[in-house]
PDBQT receptor file of N, H, CA, C and O in Angstrom, charges set to zero:
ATOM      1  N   UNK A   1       8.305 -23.607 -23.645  1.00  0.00    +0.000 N 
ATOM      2  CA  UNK A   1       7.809 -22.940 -22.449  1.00  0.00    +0.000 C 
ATOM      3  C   UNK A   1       7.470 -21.476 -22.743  1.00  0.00    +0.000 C 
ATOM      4  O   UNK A   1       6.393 -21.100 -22.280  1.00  0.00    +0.000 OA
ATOM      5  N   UNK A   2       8.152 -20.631 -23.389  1.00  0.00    +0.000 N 
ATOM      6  H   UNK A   2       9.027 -20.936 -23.764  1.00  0.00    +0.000 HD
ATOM      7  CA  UNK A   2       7.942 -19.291 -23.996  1.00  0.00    +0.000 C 
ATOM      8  C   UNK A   2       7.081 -19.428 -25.201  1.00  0.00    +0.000 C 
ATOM      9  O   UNK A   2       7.034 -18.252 -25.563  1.00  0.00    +0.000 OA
ATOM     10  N   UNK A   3       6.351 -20.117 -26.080  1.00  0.00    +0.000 N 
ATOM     11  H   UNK A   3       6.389 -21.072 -25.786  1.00  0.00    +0.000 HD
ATOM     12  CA  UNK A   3       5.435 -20.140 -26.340  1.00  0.00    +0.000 C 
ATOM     13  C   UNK A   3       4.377 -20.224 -25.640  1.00  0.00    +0.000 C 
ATOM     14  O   UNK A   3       3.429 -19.476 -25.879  1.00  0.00    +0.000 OA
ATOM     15  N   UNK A   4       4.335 -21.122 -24.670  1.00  0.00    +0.000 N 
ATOM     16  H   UNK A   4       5.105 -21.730 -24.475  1.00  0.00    +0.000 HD
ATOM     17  CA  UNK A   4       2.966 -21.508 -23.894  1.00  0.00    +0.000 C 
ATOM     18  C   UNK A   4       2.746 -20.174 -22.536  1.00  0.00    +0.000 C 
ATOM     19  O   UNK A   4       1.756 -20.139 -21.805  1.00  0.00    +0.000 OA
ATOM     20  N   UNK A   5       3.718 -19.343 -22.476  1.00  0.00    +0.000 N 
ATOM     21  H   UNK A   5       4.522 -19.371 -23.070  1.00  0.00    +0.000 HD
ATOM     22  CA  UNK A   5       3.813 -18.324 -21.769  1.00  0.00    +0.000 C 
ATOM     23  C   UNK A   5       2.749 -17.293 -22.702  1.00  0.00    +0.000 C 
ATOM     24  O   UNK A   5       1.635 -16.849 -22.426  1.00  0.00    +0.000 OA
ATOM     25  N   UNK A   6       3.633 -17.127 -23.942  1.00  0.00    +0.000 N 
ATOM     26  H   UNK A   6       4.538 -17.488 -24.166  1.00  0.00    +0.000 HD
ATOM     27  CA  UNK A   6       3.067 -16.496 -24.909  1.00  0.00    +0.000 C 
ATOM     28  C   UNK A   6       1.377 -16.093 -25.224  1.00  0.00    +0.000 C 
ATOM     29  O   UNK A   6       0.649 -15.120 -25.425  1.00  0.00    +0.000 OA
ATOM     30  N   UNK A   7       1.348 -17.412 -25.123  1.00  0.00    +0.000 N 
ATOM     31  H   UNK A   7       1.939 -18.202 -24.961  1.00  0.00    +0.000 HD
ATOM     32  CA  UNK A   7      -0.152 -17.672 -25.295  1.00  0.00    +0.000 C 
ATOM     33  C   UNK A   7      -0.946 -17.441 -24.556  1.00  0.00    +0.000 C 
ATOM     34  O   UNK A   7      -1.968 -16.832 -24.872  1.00  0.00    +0.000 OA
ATOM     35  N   UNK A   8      -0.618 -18.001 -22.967  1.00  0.00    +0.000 N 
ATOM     36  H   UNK A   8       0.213 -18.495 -22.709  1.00  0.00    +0.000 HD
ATOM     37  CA  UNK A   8      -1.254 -17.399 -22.221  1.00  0.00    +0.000 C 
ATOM     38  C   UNK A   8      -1.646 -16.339 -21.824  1.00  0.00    +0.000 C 
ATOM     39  O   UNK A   8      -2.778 -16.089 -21.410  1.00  0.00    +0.000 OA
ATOM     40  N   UNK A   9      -0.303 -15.269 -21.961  1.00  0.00    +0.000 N 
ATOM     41  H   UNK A   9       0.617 -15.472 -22.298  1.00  0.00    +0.000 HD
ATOM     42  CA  UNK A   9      -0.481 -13.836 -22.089  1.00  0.00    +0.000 C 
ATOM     43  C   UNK A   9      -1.461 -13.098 -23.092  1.00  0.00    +0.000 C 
ATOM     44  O   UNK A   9      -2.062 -12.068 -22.787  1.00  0.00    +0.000 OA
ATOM     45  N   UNK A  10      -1.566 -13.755 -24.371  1.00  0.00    +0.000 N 
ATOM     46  H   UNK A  10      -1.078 -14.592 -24.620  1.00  0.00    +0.000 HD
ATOM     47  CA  UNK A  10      -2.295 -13.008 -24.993  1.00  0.00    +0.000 C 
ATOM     48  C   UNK A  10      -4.008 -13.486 -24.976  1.00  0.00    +0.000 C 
ATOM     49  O   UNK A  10      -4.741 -12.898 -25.772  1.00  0.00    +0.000 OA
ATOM     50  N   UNK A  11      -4.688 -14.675 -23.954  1.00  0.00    +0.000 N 
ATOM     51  H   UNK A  11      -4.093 -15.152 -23.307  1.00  0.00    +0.000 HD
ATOM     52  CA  UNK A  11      -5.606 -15.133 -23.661  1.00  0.00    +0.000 C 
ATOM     53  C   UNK A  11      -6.331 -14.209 -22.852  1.00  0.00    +0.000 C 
ATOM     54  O   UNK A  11      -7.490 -13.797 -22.860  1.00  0.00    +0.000 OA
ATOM     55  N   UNK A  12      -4.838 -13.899 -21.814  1.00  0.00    +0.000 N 
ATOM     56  H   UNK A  12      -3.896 -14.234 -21.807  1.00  0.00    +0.000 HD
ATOM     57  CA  UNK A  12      -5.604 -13.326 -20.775  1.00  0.00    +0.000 C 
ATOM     58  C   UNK A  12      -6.450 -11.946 -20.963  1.00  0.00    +0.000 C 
ATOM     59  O   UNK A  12      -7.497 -11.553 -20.447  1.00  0.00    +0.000 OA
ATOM     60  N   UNK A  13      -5.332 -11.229 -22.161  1.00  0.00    +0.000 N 
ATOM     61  H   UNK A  13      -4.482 -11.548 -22.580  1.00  0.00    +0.000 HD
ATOM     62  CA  UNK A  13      -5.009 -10.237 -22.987  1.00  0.00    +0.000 C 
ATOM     63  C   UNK A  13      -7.023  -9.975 -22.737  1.00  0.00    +0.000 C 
ATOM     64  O   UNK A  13      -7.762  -9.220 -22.104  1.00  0.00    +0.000 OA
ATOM     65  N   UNK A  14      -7.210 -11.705 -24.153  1.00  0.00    +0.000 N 
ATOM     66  H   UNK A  14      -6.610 -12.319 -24.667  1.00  0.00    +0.000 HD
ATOM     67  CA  UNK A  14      -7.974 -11.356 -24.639  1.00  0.00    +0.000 C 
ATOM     68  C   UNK A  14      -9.553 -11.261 -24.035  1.00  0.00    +0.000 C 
ATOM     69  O   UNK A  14     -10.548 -10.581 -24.287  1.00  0.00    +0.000 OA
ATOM     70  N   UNK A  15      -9.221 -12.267 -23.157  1.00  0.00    +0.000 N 
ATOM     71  H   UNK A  15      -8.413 -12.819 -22.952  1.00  0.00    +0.000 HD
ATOM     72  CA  UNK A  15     -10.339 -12.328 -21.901  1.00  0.00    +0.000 C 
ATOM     73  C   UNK A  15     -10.610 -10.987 -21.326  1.00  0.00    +0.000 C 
ATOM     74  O   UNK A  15     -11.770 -10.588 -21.431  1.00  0.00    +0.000 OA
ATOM     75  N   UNK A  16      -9.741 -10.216 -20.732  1.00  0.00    +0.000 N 
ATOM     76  H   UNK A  16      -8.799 -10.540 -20.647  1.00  0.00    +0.000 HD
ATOM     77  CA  UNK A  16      -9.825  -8.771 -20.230  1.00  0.00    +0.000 C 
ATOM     78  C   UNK A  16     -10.415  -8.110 -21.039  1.00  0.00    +0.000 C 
ATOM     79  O   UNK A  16     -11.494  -7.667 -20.646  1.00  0.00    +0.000 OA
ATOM     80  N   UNK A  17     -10.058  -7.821 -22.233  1.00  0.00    +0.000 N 
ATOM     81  H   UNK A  17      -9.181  -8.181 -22.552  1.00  0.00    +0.000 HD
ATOM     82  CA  UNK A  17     -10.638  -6.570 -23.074  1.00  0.00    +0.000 C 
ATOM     83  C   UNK A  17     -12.119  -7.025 -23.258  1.00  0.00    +0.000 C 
ATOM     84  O   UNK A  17     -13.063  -6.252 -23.097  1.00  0.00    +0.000 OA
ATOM     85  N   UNK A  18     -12.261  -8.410 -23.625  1.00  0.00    +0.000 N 
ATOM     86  H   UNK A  18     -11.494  -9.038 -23.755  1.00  0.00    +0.000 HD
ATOM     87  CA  UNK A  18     -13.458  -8.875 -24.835  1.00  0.00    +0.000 C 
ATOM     88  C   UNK A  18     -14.829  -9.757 -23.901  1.00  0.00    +0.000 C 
ATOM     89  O   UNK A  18     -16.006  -9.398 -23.916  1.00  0.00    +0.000 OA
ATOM     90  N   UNK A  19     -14.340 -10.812 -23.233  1.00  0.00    +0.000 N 
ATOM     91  H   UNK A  19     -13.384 -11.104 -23.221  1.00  0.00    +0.000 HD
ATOM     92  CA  UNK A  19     -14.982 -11.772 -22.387  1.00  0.00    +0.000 C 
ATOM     93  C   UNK A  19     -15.415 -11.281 -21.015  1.00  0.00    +0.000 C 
ATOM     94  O   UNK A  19     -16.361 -11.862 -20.482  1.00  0.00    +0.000 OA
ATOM     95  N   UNK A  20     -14.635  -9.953 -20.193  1.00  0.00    +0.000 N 
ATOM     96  H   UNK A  20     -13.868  -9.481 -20.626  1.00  0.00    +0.000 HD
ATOM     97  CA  UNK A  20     -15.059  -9.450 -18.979  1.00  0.00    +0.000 C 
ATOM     98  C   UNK A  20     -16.372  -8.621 -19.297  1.00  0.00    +0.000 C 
ATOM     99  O   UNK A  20     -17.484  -8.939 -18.875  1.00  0.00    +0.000 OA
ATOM    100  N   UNK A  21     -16.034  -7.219 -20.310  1.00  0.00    +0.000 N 
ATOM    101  H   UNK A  21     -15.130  -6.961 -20.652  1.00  0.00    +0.000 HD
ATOM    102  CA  UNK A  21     -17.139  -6.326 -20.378  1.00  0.00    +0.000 C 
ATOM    103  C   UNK A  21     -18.454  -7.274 -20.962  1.00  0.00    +0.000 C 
ATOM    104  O   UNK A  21     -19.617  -7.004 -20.663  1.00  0.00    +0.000 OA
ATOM    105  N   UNK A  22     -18.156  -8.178 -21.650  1.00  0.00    +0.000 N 
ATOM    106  H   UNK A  22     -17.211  -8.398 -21.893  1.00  0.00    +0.000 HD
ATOM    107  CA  UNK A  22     -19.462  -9.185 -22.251  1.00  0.00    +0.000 C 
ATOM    108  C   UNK A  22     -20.050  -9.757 -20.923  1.00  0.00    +0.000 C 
ATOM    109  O   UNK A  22     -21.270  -9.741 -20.760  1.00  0.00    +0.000 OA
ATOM    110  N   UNK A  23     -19.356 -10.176 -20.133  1.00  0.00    +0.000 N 
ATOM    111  H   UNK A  23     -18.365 -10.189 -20.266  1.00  0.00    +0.000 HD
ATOM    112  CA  UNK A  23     -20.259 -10.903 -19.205  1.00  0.00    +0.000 C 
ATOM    113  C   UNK A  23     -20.513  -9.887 -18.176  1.00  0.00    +0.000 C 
ATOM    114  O   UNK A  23     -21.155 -10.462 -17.297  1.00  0.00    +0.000 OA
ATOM    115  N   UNK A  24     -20.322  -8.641 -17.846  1.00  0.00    +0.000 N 
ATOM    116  H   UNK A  24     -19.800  -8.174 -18.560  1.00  0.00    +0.000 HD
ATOM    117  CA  UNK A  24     -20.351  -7.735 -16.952  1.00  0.00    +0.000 C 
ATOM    118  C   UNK A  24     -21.907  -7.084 -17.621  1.00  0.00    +0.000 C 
ATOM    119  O   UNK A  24     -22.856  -6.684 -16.948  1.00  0.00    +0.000 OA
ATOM    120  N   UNK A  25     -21.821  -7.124 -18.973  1.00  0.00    +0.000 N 
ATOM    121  H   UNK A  25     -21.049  -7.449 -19.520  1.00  0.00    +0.000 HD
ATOM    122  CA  UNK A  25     -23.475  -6.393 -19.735  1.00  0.00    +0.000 C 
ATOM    123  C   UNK A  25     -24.487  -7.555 -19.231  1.00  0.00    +0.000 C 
ATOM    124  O   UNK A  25     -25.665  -7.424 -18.900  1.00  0.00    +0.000 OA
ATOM    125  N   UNK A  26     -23.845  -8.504 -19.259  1.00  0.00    +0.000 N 
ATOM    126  H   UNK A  26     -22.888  -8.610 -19.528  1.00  0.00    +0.000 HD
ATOM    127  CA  UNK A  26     -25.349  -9.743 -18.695  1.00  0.00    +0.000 C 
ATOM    128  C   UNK A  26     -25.516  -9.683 -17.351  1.00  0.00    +0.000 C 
ATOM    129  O   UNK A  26     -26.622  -9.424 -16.877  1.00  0.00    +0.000 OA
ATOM    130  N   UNK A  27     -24.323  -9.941 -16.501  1.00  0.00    +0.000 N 
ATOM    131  H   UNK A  27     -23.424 -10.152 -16.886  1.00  0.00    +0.000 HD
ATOM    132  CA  UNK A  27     -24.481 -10.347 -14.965  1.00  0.00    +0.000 C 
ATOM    133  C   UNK A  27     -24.910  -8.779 -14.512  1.00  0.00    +0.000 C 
ATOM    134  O   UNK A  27     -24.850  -9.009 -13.304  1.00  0.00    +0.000 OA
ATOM    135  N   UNK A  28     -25.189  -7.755 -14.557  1.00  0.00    +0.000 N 
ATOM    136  H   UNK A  28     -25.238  -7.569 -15.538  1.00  0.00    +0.000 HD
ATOM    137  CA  UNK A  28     -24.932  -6.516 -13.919  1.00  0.00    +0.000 C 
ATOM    138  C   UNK A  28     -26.185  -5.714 -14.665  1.00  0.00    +0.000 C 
ATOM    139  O   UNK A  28     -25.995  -4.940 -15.603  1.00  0.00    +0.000 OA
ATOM    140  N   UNK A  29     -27.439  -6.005 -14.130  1.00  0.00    +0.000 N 
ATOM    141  H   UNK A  29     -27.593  -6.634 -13.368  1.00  0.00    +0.000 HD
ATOM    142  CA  UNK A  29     -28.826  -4.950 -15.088  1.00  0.00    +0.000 C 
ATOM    143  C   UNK A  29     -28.433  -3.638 -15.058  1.00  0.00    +0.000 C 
ATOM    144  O   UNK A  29     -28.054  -3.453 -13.902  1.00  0.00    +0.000 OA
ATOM    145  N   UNK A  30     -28.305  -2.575 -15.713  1.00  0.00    +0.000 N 
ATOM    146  H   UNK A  30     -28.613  -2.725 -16.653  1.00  0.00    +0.000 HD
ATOM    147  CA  UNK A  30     -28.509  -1.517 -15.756  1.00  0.00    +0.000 C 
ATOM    148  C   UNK A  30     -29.729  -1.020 -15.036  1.00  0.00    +0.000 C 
ATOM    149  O   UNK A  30     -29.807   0.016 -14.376  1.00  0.00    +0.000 OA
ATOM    150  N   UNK A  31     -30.671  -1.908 -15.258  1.00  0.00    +0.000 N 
ATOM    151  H   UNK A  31     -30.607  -2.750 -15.795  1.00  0.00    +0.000 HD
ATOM    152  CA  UNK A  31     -31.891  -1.257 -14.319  1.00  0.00    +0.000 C 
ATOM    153  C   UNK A  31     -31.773  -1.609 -13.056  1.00  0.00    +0.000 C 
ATOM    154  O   UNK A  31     -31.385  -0.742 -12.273  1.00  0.00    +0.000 OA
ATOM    155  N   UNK A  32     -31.950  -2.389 -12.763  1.00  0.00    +0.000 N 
ATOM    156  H   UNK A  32     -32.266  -3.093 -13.400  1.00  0.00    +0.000 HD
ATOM    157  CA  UNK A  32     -31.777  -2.540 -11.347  1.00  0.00    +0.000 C 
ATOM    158  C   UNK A  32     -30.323  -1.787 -10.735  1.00  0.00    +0.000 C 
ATOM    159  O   UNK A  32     -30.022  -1.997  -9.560  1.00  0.00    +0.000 OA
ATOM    160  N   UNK A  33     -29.259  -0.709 -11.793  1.00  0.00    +0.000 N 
ATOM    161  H   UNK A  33     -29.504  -0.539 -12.747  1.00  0.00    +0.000 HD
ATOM    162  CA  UNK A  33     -28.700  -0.003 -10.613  1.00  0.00    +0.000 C 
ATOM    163  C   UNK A  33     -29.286   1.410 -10.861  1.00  0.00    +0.000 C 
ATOM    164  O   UNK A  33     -28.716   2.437 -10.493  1.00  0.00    +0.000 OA
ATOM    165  N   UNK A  34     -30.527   1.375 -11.546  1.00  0.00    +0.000 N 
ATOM    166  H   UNK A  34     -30.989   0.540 -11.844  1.00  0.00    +0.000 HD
ATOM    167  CA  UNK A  34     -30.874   2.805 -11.640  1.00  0.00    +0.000 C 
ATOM    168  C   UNK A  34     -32.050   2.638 -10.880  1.00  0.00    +0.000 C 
ATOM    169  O   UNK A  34     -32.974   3.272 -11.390  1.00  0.00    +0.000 OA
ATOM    170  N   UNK A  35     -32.400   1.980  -9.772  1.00  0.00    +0.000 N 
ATOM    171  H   UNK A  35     -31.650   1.465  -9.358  1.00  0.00    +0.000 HD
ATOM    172  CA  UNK A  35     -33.105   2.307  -9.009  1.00  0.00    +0.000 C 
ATOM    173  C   UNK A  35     -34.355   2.401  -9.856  1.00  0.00    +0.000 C 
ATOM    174  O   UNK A  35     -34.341   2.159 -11.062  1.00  0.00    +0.000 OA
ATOM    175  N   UNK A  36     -35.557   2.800  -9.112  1.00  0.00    +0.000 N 
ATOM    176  H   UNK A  36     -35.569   2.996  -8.131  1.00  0.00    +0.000 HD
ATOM    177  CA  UNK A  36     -36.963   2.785  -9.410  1.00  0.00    +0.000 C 
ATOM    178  C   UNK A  36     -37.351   3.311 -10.135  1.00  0.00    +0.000 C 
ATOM    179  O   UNK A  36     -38.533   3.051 -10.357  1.00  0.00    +0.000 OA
ATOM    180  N   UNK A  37     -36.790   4.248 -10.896  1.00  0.00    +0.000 N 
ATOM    181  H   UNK A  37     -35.829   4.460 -10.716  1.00  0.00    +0.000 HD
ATOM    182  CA  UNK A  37     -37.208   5.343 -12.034  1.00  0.00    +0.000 C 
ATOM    183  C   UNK A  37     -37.865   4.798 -13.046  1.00  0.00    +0.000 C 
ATOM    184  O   UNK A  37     -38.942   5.079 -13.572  1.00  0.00    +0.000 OA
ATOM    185  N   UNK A  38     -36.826   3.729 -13.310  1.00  0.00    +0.000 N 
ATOM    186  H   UNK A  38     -35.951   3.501 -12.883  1.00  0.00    +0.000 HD
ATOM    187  CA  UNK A  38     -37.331   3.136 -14.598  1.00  0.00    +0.000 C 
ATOM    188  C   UNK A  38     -36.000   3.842 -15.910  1.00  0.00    +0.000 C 
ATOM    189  O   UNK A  38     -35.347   4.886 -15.918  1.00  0.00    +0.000 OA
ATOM    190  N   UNK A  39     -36.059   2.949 -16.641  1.00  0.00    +0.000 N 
ATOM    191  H   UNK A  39     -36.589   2.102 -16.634  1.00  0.00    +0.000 HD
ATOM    192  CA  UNK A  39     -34.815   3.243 -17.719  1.00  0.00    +0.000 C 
ATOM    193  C   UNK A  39     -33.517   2.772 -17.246  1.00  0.00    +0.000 C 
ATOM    194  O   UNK A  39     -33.329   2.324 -16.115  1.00  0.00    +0.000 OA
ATOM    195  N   UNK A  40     -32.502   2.906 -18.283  1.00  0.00    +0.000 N 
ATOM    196  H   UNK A  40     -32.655   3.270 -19.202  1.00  0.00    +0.000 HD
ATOM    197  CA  UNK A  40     -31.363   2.569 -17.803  1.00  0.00    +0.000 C 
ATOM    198  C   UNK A  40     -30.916   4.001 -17.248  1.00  0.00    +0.000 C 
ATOM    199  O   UNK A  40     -31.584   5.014 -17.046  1.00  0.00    +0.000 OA
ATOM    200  N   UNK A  41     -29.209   3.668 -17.027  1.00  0.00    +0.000 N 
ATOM    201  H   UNK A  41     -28.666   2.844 -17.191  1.00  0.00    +0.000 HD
ATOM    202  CA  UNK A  41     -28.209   4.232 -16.613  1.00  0.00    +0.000 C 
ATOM    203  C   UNK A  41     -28.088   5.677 -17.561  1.00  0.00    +0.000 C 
ATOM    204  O   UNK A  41     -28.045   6.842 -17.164  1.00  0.00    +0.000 OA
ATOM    205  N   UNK A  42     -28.058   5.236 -18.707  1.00  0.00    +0.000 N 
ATOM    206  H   UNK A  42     -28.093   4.290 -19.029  1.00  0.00    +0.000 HD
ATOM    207  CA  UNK A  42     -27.662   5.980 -19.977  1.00  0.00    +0.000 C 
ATOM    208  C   UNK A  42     -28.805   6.311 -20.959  1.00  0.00    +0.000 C 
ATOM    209  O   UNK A  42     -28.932   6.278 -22.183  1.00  0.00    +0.000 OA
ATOM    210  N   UNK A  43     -29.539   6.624 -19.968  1.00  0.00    +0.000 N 
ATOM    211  H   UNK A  43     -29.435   6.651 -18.974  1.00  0.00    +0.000 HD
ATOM    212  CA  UNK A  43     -31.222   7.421 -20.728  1.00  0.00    +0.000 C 
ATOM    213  C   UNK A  43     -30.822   8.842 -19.839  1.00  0.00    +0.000 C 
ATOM    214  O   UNK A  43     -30.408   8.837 -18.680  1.00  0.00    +0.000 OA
ATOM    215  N   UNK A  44     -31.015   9.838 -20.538  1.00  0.00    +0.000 N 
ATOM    216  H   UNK A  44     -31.352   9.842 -21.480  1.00  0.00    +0.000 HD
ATOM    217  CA  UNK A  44     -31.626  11.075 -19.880  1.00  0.00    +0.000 C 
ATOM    218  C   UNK A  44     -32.597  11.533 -19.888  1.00  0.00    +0.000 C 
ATOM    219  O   UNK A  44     -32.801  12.559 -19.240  1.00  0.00    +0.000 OA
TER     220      UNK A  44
């Protein structure tokens, strides 16, 4: 049972750090939250 605890903990671990920001760069355009300008977020 403390293995399978284990594991899970470090899934979730790994999901948070690695699997959220990855799917947050696809689901979430940069352009479309910079409005009409044109460019991303992180152009000056």
């Amino acid at each position: 049972m403390g293995l399978m605890l284990t594991f899970m903990l470090l899934w979730n671990m790994f999901g948070a750090l690695w699997l959220l920001p990855a799917l947050a760069r696809f689901l979430i355009k940069p352009e479309k939250m910079a409005g009409k300008q044109g460019g991303s977020l992180f152009a000056h």
